[in-house]
Backbone as a ProteinNet text record, in pm:
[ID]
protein_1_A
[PRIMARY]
XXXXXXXXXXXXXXXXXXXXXXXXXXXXXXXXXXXXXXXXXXXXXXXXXXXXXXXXXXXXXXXXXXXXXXXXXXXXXXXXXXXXXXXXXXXXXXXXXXXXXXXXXXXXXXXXXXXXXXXXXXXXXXXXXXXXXXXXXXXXXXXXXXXXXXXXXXXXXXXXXXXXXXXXXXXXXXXXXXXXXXXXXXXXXXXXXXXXXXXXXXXXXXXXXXXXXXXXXXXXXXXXXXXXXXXXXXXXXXXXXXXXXXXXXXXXXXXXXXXXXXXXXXXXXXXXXXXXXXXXXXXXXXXXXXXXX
[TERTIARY]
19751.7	19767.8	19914.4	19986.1	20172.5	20201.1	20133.8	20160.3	20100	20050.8	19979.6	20096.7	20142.1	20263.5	20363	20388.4	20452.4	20409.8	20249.8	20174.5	20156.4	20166.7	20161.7	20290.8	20353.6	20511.7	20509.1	20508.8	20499	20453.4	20301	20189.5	20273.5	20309.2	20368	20510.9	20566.1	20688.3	20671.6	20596.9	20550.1	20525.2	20383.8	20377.3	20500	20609.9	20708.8	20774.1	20754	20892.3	20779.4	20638.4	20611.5	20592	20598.9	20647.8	20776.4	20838.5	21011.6	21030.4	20926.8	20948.4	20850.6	20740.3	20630.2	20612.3	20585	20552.5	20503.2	20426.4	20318	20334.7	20350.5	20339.2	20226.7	20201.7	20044.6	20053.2	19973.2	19938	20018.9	20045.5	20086.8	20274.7	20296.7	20481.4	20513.7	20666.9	20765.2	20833.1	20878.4	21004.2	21078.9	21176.8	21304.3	21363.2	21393.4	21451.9	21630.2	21632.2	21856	21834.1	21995.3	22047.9	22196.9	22252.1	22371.7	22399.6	22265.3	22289.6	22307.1	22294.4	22304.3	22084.4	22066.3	21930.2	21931	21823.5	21842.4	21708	21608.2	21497.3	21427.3	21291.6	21233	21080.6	21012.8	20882.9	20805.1	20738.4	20609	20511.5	20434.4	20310.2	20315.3	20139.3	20099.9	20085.1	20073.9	20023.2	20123.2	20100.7	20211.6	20362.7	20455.9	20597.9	20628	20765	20828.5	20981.1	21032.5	21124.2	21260.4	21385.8	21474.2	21445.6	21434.2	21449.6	21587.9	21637.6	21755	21887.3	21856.2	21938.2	21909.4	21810.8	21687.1	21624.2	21645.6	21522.5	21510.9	21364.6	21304.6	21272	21297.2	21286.4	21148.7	21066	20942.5	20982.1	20939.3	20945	20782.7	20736.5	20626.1	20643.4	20525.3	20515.3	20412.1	20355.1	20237.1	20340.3	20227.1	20296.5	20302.8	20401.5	20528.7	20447.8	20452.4	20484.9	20604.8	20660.5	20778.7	20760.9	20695.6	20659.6	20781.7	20817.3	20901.3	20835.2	20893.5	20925	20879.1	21018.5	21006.1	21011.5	20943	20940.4	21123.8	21153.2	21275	21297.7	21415.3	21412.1	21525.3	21493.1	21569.1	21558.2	21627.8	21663.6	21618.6	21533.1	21456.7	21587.5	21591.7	21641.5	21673.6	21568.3	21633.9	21685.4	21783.3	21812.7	21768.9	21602.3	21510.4	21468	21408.1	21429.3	21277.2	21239.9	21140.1	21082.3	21026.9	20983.5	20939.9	20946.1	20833.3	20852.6	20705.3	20640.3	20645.8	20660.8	20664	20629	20603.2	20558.2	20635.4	20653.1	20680.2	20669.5	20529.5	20524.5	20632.9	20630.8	20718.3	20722.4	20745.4	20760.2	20817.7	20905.9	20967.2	20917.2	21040.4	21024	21079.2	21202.3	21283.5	21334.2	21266.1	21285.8	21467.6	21519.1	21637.1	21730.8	21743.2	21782.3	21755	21651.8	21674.5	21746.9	21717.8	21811.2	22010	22016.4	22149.3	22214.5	22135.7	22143.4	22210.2	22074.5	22064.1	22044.8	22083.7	22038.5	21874	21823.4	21665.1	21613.5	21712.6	21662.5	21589.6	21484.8	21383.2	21430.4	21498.2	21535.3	21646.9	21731.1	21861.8	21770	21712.3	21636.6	21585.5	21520.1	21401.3	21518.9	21623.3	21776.1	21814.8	21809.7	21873.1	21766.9	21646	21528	21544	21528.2	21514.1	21617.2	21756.1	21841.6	21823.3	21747.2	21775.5	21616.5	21547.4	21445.2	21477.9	21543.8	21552.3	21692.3	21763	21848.5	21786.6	21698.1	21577.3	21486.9	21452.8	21350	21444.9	21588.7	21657.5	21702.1	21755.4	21751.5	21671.9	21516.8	21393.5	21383.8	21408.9	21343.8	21451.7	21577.2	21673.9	21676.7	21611	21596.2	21488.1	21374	21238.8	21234	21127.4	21164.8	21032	21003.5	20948.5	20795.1	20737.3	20580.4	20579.5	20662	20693.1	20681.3	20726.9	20731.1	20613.2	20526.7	20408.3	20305.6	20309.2	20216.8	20163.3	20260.8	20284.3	20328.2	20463.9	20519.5	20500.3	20407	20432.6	20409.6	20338.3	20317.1	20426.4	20474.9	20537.6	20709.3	20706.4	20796.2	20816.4	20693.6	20661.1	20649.1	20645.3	20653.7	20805.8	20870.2	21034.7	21065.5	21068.9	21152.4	21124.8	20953.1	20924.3	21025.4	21044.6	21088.1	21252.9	21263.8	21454.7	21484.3	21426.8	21415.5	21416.7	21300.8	21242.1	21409.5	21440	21520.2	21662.3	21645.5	21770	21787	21620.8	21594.9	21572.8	21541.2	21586.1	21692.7	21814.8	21928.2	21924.2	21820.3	21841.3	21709.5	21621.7	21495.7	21402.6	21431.8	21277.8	21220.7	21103.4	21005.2	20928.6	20949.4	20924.6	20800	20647.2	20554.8	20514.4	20526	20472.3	20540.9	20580.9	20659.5	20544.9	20480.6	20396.4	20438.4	20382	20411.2	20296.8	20287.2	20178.5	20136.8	20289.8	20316.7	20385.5	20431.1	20529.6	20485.5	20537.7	20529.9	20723	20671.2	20813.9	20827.6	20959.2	20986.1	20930	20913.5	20878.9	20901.7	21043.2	21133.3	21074.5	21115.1	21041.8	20908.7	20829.6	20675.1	20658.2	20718.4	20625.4	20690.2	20823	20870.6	20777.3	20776.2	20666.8	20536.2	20507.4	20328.3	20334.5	20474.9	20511.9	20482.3	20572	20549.3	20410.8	20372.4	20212.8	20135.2	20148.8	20067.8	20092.5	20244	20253	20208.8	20199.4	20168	20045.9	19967.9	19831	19778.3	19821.4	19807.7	19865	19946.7	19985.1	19885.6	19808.6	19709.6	19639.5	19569.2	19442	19421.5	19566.6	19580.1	19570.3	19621.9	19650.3	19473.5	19372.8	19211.1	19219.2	19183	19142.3	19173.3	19315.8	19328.5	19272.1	19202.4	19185.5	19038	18956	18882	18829.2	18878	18895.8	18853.2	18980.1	19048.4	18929.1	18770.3	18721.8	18590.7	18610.2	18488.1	18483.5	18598.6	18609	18539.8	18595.6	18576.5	18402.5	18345.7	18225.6	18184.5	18192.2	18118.5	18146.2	18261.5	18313	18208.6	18198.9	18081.9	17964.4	17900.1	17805.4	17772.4	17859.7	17827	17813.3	17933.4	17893.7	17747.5	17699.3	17554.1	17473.8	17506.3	17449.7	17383	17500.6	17494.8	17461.4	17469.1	17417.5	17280.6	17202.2	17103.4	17039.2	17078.1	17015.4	17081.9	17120	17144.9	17054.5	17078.8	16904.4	16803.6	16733.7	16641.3	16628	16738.4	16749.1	16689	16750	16706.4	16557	16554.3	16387	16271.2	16353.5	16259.9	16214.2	16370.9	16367.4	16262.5	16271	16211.9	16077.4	16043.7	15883.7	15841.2	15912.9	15865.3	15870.7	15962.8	15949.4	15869	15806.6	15747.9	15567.7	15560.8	15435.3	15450.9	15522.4	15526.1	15507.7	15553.9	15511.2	15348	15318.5	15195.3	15071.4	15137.3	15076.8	15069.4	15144.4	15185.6	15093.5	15072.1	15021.1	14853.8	14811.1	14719.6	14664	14735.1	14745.2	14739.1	14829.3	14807.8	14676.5	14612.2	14483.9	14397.4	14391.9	14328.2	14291.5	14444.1	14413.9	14398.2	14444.6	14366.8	14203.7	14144.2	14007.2	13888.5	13945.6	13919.3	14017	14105.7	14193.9	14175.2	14058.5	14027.9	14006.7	13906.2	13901.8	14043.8	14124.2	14219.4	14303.8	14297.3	14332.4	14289.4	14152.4	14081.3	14172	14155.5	14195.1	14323.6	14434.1	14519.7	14570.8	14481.6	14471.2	14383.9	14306.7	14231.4	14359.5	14436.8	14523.8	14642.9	14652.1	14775.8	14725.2	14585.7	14479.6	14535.7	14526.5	14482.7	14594.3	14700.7	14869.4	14948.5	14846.1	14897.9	14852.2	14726.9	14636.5	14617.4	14682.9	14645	14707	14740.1	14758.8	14709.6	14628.5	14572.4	14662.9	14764.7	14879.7	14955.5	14950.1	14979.4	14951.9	15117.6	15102.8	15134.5	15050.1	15094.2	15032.8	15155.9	15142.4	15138.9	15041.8	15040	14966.6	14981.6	14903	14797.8	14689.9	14530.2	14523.2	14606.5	14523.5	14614.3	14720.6	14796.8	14699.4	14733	14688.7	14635.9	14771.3	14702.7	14563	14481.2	14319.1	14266.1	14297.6	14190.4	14066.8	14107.7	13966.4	13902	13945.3	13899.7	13798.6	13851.8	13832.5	13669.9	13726.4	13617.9	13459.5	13493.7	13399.2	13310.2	13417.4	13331.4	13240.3	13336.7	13237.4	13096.8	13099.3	13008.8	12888.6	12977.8	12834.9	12792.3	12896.2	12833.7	12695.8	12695.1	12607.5	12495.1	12499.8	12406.1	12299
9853	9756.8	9741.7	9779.9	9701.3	9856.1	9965.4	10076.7	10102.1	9959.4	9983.7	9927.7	9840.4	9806.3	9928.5	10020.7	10125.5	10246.6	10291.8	10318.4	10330.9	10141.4	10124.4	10135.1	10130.2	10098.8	10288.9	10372.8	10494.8	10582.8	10497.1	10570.4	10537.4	10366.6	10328.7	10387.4	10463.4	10541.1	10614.1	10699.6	10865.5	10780.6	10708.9	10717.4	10658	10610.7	10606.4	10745	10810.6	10942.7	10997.9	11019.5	11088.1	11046.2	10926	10874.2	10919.7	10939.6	10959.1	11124.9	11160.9	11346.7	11389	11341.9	11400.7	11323.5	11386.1	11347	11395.3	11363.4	11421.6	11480.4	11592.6	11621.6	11630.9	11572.9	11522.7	11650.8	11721.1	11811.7	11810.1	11677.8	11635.4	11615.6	11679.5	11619.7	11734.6	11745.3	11849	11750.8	11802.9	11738.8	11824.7	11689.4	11786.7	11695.5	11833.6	11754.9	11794.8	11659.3	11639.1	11586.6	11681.4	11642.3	11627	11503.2	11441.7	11468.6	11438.7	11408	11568.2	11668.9	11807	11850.5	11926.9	11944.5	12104	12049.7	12131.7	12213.6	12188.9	12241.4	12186.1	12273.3	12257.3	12241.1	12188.2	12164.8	12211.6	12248.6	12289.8	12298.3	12278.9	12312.4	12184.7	12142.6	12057	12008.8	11912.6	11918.2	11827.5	11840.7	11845.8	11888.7	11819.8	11880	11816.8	11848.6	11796.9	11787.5	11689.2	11686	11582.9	11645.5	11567.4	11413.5	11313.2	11161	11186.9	11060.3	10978.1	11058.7	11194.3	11296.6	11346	11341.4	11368.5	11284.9	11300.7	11209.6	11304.4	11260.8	11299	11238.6	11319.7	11207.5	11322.6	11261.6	11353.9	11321.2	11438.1	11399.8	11452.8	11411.1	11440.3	11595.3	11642.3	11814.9	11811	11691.2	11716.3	11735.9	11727.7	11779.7	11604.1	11641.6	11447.7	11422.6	11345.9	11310	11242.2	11274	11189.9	11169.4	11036.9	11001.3	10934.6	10965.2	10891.1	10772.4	10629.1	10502.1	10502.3	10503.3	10499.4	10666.1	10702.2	10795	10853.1	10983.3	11008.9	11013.5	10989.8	11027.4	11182	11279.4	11409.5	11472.3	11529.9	11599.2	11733	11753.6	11876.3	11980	12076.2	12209.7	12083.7	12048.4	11954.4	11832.2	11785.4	11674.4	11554	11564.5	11431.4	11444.3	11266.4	11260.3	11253.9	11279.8	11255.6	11249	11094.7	11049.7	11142.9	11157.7	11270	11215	11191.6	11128.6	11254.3	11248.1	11396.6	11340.5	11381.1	11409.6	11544.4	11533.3	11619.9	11680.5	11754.4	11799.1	11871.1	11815.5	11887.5	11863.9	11960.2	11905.4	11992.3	11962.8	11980.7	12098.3	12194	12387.5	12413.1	12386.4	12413.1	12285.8	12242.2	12090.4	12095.9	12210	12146.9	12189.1	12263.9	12225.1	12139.7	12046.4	11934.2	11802.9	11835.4	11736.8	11765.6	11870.5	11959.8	11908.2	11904.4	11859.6	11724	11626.9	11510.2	11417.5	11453.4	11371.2	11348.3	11408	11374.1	11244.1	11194.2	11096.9	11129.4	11068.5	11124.6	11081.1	10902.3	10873.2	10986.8	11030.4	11113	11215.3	11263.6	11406.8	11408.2	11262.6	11248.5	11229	11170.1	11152.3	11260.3	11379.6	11538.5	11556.8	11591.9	11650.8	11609.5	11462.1	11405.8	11444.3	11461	11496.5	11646.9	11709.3	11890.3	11933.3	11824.3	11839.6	11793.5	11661.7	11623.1	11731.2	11753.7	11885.6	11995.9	12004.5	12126.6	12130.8	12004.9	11961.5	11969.7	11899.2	11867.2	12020.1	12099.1	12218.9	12257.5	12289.1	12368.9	12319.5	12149.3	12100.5	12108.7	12093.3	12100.2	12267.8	12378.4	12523.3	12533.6	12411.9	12418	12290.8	12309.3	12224.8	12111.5	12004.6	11910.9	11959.8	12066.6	12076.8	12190.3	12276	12333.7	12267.5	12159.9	12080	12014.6	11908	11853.9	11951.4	12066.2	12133.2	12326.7	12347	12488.1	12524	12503.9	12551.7	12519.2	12417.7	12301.6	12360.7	12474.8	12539.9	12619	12657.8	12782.8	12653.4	12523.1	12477	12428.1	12463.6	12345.6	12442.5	12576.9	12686.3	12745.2	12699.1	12743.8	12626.4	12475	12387.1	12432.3	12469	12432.7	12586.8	12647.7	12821.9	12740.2	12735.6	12664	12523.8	12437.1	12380.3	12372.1	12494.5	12549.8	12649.9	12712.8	12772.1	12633.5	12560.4	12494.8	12399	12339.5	12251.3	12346.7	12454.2	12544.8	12543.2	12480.4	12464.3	12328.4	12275.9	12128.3	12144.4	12284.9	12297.3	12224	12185.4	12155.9	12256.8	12269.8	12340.6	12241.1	12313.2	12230.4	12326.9	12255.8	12296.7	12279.6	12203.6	12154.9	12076.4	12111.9	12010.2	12003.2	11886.1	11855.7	11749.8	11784	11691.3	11582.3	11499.5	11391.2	11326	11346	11286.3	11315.8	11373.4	11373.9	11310.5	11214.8	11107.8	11099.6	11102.1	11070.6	10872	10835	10691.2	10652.6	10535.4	10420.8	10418.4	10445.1	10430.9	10606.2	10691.6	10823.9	10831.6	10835.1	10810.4	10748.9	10615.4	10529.1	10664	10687.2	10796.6	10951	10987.5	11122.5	11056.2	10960.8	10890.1	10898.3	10802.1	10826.1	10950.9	11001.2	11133.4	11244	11170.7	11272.9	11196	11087.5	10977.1	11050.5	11048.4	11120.4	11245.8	11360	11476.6	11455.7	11378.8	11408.1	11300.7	11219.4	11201.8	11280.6	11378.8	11444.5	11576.3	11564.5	11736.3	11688.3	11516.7	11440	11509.1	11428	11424.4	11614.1	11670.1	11797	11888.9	11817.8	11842.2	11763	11643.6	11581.2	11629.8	11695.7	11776.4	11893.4	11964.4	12103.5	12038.8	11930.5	11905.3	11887.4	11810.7	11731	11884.6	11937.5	12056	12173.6	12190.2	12243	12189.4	12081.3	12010.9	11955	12016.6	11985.4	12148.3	12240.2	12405.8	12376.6	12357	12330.5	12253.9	12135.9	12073.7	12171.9	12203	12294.8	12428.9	12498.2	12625.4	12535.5	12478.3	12368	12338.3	12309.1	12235.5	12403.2	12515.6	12601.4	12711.2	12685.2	12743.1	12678.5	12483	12426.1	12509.5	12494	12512.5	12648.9	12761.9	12874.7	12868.6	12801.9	12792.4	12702.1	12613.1	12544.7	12601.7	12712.6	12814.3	12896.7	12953.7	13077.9	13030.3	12885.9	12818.9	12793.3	12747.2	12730.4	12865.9	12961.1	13097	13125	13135	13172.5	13043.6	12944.1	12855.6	12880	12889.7	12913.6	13033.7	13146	13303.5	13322.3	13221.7	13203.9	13110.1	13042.5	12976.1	13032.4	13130	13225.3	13315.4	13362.2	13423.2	13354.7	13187	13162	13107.8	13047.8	13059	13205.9	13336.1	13482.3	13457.7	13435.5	13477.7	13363.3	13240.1	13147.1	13171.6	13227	13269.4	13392.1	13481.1	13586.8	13557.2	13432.4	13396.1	13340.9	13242.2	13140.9	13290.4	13372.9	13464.3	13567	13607	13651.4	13569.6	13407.3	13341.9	13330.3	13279	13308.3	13395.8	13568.1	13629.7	13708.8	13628.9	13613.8	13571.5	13463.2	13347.2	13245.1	13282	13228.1	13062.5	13069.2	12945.4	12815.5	12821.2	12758.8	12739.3	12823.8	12770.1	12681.6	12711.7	12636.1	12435.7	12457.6	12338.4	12260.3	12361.9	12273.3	12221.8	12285	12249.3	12110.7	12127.3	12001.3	11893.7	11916.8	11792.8	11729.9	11827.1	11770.4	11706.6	11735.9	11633.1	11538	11503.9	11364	11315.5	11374.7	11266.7	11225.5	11275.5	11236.3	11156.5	11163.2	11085.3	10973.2	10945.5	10831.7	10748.8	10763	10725.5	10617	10523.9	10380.3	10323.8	10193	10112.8	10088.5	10084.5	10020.5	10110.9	10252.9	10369	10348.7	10406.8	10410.4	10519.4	10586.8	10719.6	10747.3	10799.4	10758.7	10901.4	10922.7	11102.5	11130.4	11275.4	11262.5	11270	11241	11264.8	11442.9	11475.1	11649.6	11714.8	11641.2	11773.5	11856.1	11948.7	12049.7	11938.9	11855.6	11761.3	11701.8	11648	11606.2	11757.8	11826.4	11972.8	11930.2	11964.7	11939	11841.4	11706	11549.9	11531.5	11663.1	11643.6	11699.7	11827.9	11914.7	11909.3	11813.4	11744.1	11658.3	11531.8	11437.5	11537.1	11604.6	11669.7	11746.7	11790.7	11838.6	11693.5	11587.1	11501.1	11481.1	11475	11449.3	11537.6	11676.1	11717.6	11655.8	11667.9	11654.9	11547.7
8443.8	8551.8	8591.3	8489.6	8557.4	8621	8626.7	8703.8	8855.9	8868.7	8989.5	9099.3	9115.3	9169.2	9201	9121.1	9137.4	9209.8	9183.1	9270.2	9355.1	9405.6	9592.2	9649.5	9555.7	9655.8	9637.5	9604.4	9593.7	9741.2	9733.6	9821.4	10004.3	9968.8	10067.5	10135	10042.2	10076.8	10145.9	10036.6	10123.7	10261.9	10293.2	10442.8	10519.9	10487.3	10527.7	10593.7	10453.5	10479.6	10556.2	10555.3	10666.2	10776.2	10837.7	10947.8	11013.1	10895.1	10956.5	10993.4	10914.7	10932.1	11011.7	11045.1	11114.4	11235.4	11378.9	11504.7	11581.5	11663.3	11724.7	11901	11942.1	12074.1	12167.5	12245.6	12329.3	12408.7	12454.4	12534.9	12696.4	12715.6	12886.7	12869.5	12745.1	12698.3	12618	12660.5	12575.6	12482.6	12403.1	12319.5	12261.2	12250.5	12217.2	12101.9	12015.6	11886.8	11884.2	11854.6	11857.9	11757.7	11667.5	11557.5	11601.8	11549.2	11575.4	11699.7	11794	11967.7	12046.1	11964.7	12039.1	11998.1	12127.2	12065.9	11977.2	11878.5	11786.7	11823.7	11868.4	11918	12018.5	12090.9	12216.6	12166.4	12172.9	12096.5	12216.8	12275.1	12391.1	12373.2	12235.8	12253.1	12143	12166	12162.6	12016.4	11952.8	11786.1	11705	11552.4	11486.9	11418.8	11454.6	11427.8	11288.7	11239.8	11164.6	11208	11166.7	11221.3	11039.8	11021.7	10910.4	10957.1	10812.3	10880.6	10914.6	10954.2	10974.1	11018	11013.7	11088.4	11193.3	11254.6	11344.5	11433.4	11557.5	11672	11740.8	11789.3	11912.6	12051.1	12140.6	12248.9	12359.9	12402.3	12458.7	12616.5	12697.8	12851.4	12943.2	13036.7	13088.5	13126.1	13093.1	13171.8	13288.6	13300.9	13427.2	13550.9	13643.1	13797.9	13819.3	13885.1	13957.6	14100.2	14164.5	14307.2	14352.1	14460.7	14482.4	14672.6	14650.6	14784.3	14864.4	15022.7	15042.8	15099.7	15073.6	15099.3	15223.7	15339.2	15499.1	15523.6	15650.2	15739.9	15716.2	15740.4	15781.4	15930	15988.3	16114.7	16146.4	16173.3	16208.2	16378.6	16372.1	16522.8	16496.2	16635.4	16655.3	16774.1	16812.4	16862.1	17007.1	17081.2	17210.9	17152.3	17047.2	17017.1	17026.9	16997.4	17035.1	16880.1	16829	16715.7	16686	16563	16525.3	16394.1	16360.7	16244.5	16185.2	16036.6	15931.3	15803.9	15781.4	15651.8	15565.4	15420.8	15336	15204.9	15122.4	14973	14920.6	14809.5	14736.6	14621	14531.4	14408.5	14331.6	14187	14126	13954.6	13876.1	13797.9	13654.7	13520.6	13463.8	13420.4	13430.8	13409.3	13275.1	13268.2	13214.6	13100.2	13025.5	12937.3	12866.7	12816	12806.6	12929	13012.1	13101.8	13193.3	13165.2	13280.7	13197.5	13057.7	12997.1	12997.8	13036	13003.3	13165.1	13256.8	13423.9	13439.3	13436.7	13454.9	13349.4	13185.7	13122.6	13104.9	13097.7	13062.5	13222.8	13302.7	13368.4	13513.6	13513.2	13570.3	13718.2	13747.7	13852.7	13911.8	13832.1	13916.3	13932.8	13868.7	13943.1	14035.8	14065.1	14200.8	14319.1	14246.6	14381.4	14455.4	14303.9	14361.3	14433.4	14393.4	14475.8	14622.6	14637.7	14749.3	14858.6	14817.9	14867.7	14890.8	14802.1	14881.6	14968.6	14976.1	15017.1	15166.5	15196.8	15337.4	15437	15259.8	15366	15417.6	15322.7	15377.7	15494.9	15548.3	15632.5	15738.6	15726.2	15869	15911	15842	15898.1	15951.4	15883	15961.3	16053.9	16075.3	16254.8	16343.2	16291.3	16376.9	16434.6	16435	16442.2	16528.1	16582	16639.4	16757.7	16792.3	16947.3	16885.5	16969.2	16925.4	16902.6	16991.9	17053.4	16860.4	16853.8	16729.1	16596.9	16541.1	16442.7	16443.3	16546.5	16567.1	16562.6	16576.5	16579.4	16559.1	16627	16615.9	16464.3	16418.5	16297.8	16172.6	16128.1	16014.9	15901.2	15940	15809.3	15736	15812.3	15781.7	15752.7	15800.6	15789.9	15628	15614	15467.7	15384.5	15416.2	15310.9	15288.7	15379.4	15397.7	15301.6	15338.1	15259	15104	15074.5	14937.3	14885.5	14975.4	14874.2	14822.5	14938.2	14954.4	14857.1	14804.5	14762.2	14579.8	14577	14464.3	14397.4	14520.8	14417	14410.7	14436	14405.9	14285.2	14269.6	14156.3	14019.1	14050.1	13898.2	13841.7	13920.6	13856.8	13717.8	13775.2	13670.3	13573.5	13559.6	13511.8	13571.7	13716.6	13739.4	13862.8	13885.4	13949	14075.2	14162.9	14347.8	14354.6	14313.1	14299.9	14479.3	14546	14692.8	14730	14914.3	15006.4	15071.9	15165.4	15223.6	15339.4	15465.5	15549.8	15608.8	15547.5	15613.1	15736.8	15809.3	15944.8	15994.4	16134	16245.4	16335.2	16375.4	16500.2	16585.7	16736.2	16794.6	16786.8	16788.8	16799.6	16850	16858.4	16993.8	17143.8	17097	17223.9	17351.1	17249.6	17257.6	17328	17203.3	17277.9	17394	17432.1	17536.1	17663.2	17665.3	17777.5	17799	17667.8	17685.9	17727.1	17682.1	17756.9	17865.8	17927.6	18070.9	18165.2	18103.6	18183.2	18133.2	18086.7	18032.3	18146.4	18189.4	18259	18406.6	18432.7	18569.1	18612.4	18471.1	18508.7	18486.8	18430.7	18442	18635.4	18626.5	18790.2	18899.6	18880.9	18959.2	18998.5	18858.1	18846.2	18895.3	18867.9	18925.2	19090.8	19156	19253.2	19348	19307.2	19300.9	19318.3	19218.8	19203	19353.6	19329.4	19476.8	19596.8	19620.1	19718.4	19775	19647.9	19669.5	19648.7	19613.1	19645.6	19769.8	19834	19956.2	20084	20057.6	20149.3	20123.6	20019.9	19939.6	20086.4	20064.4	20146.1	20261.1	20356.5	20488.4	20484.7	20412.3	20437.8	20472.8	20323.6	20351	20463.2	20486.6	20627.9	20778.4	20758.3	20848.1	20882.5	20745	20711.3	20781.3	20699.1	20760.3	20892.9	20935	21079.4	21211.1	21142.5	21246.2	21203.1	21063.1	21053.4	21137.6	21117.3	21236	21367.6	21440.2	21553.2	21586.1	21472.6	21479.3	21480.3	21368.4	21370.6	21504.4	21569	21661.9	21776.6	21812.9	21904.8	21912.7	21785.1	21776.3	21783.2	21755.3	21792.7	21935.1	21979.7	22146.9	22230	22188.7	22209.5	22193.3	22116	22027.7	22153.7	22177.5	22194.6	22395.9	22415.4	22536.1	22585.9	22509.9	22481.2	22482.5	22391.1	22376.7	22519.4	22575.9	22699.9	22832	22796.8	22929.3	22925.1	22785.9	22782.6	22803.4	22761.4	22810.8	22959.1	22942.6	23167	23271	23162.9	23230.2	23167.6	23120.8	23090.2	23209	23153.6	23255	23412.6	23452.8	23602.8	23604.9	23518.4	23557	23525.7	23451.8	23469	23588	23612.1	23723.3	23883.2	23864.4	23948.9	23954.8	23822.1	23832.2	23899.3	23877.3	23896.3	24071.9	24084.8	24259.6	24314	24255.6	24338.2	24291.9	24232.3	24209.8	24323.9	24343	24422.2	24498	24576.4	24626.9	24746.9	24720.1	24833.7	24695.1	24594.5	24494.6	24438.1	24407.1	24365.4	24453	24614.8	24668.4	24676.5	24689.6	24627.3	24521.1	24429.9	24274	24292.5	24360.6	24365.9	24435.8	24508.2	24666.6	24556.1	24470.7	24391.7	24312.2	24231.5	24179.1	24257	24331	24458.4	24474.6	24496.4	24510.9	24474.5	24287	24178.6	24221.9	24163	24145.7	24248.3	24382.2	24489.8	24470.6	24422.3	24450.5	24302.5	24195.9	24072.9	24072	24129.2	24144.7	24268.2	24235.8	24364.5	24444.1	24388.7	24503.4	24579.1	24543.9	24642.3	24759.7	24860.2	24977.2	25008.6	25117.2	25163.7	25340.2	25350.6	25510.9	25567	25592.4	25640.3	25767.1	25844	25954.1	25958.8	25994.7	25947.4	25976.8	26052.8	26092.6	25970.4	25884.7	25833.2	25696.7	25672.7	25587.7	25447.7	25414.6	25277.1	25289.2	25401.9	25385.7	25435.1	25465.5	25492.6	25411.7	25293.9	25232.2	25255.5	25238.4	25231.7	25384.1	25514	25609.7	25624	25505.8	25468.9	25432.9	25386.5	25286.3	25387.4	25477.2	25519.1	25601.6	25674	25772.7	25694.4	25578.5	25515.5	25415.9	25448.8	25459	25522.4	25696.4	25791.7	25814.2	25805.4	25855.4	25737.8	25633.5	25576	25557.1
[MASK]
+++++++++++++++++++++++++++++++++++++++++++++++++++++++++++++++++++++++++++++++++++++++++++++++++++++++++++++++++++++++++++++++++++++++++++++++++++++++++++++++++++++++++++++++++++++++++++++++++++++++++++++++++++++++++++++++++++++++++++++++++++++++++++++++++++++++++++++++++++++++++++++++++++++

């Protein structure tokens, strides 16, 4: 029993000293082991290390991939010296573990300072080289594959790795925009106007076409119509002419019946004629042919 005291304080050591000598590297972290503040080794793979007590620390840094979002929009100048906002992101992350400690001190803020700084030098060049319609739309790709190359080789200097530059947004100012709206507003009323004209000028042509088929057509009708009437008035006449000379006294009759009618078809007709002229022949004709009878 008085050896058990000795025992625990024993058992309790060891896990001391192996606390002090043994440490663990997580799969997502490098470490680096410094003796009297110079590093004495690079740990990279994952597991258990050992490391001297009290001559010996370790200090671990992240190996996943970073983001380094910017805050506010930047504002840069495109090829026509008009400015324009751009939102960006930037992947990246630790290549080289003692050279980024050998760089910047292991500190993660000055690195994101350098980055940030060779990344917006990177961006203001590519747009300042391209015109606005270029950056919004045309180039972005190829803009964002230039910063990340240019970039990439510059942060190898401090061991880190510029996995992705990305652009989220290009927008022109305020001040900017409402002027290009402007004039997007005028040129699109100007094209409006420009349609309406050639509209307009489209559909006088037509009424124009129109109106002389018109009159073409109700010409050739005039024709056609006239044509067919001369042609039944020749026919009528040459009836009317068989007719009388068939029987030329009857037709005379009929003709003299129809002057009657047309003379006499109102009670209130007045007609003042000589009794012997040719118009009663018949009427004269007649009485005398009741007379006898």
């Amino acid at each position: 029993m008085q050896r058990l005291p000795v025992l625990i304080a024993l058992i309790f050591a060891a896990f001391v000293t192996a606390g002090a000598t043994l440490f663990t590297v997580d799969q997502r972290q490098y470490a680096l082991v410094f003796q009297l503040g110079e590093i004495k080794e690079v740990v990279e793979e994952p597991g258990l290390s050992f490391k001297w007590p009290m001559i010996q620390n370790v200090r671990f840094f992240d190996r996943r991939i970073l983001t380094m979002d910017s805050v506010e929009p930047e504002r840069f100048l495109t090829a026509e010296k008009k400015p324009v906002l751009v939102d960006s992101f930037v992947k990246w992350r630790i290549a080289d573990v003692r050279q980024f400690y050998i760089s910047v001190g292991g500190d993660e803020m000055l690195a994101r300072t350098r980055l940030s700084q060779t990344v917006n030098s990177g961006l203001r060049e590519e747009f300042g080289r391209r015109t606005v319609h270029d950056v919004v739309s045309g180039e972005r790709d190829k803009i964002m594959a230039d910063v990340q190359k240019k970039a990439d080789a510059d942060a190898r200097a401090i061991g880190v790795e510029i996995v992705d530059v990305r652009l989220k947004r290009v927008d022109l100012p305020p001040e900017v925009s409402e002027s290009v709206y402007r004039r997007m507003e005028t040129e699109r009323k100007r094209v409006a106007n420009e349609l309406r004209s050639q509209g307009a000028a489209e559909a006088e042509k037509i009424r124009a076409d129109a109106d002389k088929q018109r009159e073409v057509i109700v010409a050739e009708a005039y024709r056609d119509a006239q044509k067919i009437k001369g042609e039944g008035d020749a026919k009528a006449a040459a009836i009317y002419g068989k007719a009388f000379g068939e029987n030329p006294e009857f037709y005379a009759f009929y003709r003299s019946l129809e002057a009657y009618r047309q003379s006499f078809s109102n009670k209130n007709d007045l007609l003042v004629v000589d009794p012997s002229a040719d118009f009663f022949k018949y009427l004269r004709n007649g009485a005398k042919g009741g007379g006898a009878k």
